[in-house]
C-alpha positions in Angstrom: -18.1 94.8 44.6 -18.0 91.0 45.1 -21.4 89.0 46.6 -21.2 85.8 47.9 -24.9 84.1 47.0 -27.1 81.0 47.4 -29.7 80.2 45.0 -32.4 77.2 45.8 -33.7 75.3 43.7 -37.2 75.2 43.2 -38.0 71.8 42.2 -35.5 69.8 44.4 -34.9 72.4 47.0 -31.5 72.1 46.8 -28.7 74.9 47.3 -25.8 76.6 45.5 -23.3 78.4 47.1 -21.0 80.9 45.0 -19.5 83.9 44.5 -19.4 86.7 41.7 -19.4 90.5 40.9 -23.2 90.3 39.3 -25.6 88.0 41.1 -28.5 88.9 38.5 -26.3 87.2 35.6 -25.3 84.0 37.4 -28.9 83.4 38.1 -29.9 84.2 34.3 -27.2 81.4 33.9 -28.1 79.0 36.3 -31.7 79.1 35.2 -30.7 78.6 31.1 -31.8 81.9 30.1 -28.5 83.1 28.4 -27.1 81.9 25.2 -23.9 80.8 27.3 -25.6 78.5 30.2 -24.0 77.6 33.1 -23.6 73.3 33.5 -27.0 73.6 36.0 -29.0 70.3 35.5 -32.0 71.6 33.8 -34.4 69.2 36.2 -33.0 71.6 38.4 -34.3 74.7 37.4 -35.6 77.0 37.9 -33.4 78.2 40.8 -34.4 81.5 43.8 -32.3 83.8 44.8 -32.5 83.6 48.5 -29.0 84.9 50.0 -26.9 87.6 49.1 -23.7 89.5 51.4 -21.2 92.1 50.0 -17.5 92.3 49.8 -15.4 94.6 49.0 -12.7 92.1 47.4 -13.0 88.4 45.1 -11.0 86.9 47.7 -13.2 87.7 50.8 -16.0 86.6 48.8 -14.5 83.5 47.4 -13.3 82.9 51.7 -17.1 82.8 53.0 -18.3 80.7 49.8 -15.8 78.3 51.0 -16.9 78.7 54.7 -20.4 78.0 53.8 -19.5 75.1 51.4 -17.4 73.4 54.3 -20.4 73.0 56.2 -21.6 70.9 54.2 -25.0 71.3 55.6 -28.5 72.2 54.4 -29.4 72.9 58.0 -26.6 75.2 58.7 -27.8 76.6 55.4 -31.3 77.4 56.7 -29.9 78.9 59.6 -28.2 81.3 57.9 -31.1 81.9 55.8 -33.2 82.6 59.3 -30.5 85.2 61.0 -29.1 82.5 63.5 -26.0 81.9 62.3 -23.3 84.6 60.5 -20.3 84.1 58.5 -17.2 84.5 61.1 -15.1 87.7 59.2 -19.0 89.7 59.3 -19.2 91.5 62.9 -23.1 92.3 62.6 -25.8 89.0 61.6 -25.9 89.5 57.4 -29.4 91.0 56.9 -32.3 88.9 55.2 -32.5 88.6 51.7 -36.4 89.4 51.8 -35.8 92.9 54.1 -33.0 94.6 51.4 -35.2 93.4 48.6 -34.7 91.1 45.8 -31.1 92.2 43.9 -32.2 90.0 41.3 -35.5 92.1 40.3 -33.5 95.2 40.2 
């Protein structure tokens, strides 16, 4: 299984879109807390968890991270984030983050 995510960052409030078969371990990266760590700007850090969707394939994950990255939009962003707004190929509105429960504690 393939997620697409979007981590904030807590200090700047900014967002990263990507996509990945283990959410938990990109945000371990993001956040410096493995000996390999991603190239996150650590005056970024630490980075949420705050949007997860499922896929069954890399590709149809890696198609909505590039959906969401070509809107180029922190607004459209939050709309997501609130239920208004769902990627095209889904046909229901992707379900919070906060009412399936933080993947990242699990």
């Amino acid at each position: 299984m393939y997620y697409v995510y979007i981590l904030k960052s807590q200090r700047s409030g900014r967002y990263y879109v990507g996509a990945t078969e283990d959410v938990a371990r990109r945000l371990r990266e993001r956040n410096g807390e493995l000996s390999n760590p991603s190239r996150s700007r650590p005056a970024e850090r630490p980075w949420e968890l705050v949007f997860q969707a499922p896929y069954g394939s890399r590709s149809e994950a890696m198609a909505a991270e590039r959906y969401i990255k070509t809107m180029k939009s922190r607004d459209w962003i939050a709309k997501l984030l609130a239920g208004e707004y769902r990627l095209p190929h889904l046909g229901a509105r992707i379900p919070k983050l906060r009412d399936r429960g933080r993947a990242a504690d699990s």
